[in-house]
C-alpha positions in Angstrom: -38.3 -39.0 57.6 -39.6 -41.5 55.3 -37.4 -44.6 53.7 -37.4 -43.1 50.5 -35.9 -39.8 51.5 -33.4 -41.3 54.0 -32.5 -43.8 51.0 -32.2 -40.7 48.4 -30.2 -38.8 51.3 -27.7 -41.5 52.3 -26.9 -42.6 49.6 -25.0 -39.3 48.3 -23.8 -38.8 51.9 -22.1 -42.4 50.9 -20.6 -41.5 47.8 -19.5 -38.7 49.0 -16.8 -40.4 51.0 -13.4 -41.3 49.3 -11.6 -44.7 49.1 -9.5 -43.5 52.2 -12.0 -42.2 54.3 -14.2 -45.2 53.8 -11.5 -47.2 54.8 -10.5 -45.4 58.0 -14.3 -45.5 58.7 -13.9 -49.3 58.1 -11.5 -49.6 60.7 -13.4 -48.2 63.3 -16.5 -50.1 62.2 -13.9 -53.2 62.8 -12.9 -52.1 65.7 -16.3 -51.7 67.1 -17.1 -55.3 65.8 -14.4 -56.7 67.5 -15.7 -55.7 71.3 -18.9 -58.4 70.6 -18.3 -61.4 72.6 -19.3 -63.9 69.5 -18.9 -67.8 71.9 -22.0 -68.6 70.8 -21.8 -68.0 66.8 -21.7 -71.5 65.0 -23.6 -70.0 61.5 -23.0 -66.6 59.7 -24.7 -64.7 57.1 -23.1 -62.1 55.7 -22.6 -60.4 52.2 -20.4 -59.0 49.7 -19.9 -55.5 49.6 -21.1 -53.5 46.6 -17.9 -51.0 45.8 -20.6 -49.2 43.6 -22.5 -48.1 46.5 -19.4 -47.6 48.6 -20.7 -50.1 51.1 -18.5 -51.2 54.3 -16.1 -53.6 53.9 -17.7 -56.7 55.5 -15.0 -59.3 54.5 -13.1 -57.0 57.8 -15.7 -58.4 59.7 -15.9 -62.1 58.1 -12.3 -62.5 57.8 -12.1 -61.3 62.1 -15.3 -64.2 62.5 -13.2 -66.7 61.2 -10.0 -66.5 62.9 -11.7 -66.0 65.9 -14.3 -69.0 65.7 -12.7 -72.4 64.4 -15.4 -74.3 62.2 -17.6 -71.4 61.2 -19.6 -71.8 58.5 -20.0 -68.6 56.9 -23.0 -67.9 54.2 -23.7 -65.6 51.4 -27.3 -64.6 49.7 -27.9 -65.2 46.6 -31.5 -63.7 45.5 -34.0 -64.7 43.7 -35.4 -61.1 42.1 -38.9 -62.8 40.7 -40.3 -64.0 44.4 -38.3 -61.2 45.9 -36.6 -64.0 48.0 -33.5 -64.7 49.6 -31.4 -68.0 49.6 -28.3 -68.6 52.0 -25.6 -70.6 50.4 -22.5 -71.6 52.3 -19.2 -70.5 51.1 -15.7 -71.2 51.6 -12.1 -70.6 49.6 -12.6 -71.9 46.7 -16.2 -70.4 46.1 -16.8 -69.0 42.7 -19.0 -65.7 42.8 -20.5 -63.6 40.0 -22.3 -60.4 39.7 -25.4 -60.1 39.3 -27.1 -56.8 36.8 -27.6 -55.2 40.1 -24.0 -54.7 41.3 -24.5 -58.2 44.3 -21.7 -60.1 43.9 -23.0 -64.1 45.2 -22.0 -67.2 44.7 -22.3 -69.7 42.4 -23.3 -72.2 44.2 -23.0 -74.4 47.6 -24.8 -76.3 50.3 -28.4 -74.3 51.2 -28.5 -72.9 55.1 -31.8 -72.9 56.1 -32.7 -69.5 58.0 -32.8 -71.5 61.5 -29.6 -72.6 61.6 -27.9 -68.9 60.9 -26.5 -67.6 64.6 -25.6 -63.9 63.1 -26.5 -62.1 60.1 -24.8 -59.1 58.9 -27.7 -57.0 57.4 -26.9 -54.5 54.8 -28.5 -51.0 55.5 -28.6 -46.9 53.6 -29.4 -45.6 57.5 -31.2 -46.5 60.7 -32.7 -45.2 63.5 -32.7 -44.8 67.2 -35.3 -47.7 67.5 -33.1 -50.5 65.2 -34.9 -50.3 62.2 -32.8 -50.0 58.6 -33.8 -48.8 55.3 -32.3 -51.3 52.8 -32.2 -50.7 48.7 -36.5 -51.1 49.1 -37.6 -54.5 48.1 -37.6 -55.9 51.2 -35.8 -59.0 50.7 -33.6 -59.0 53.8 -37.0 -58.3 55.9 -38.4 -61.3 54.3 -35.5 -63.6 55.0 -34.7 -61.9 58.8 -38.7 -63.2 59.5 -37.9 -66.5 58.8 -34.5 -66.6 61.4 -34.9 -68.0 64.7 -36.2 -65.2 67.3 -32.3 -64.8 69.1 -30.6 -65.0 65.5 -28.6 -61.5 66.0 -29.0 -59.3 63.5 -25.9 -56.4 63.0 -25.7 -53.5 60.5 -23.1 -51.3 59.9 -23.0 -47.4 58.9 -20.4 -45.1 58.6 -23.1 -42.6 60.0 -24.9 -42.1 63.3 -29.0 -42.9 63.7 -31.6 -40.9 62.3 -34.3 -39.7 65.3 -37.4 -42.2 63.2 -38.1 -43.6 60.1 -41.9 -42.3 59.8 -42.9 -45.3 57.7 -42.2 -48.4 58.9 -45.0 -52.0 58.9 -45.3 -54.7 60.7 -43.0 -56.6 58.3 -39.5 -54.3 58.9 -38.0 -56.2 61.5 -35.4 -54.7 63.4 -31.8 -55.0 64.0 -30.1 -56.3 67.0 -27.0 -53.8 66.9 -26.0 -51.3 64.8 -22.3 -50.4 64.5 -20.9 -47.2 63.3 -17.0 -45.9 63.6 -18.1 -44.1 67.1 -20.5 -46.4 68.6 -22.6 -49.5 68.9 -26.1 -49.7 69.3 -28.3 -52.0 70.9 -31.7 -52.6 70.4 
């Protein structure tokens, strides 16, 4: 199936789901997360849920990061929509975030991580398939960014639903995931 009917499709499938079953799912997905052996992870990139497209909860998954690795430096995007590009900014408590006219909450500002230095990146996704590759919101920022990460930079998604057989039109810029974690399984690729 093509991006743009997996991204029509799984996006109702999504909304679909109430507050409590997403967080039941979320629990799962955390669960899940929490069998990764993460010794090596120094440098995080994650993001901030959008509520509006009943995305999982990744501050489960950042919160579990940080109690279980002392000095992480965790991340956020923050995009810049002309050049389609995006920019890691380091975070911390007292970061102040605002939301942008698309529904992505970023920060405001802090110190630029440069795509080398990120260990793990927790890579927003509408589906994926049996050979790691995700269909995003379709501008390809994510794809653009993920090229410019070191090649052993891990790359982890999250869905509350299980792999689609293909997606029929990925290019040689789609780069694919590492794992891919839903409330039953993890994937490797």
């Amino acid at each position: 199936m093509t991006k743009q009917a997996l991204r029509e499709i799984y996006k109702v499938k999504r909304e679909t789901l109430d507050a409590q079953e997403r967080m039941r799912l979320d629990d799962l997905l955390l669960l899940q997360f929490q069998q990764f052996n993460y010794g090596e992870i120094r440098t995080v990139l994650s993001y901030w849920p959008m509520r509006n497209a009943a995305e999982p909860n990744t501050h489960l998954f950042t919160g579990y990061l940080r109690h279980m690795i002392p000095g992480l430096v965790m991340g956020y995007p923050v995009t810049d929509k002309a050049a389609i590009q995006l920019t890691a900014l380091s975070i911390h408590e007292d970061t102040v975030y605002h939301t942008d006219s698309w529904g992505i909450t970023e920060p405001k500002e802090g110190a630029v991580i440069q795509p080398v230095e990120i260990d793990l990146v927790l890579v927003p996704l509408l589906a994926f398939d049996k050979q790691g590759y995700r269909v995003g919101y379709g501008k390809g920022f994510y794809d653009r960014y993920l090229a410019l990460c070191r090649k052993d930079t891990v790359k982890i998604g999250f869905s509350y639903f299980e792999p689609e057989e293909k997606i029929t039109d990925t290019d040689q810029f789609d780069v694919p995931l590492t794992y891919c974690i839903t409330p039953q399984h993890t994937y490797e690729f």
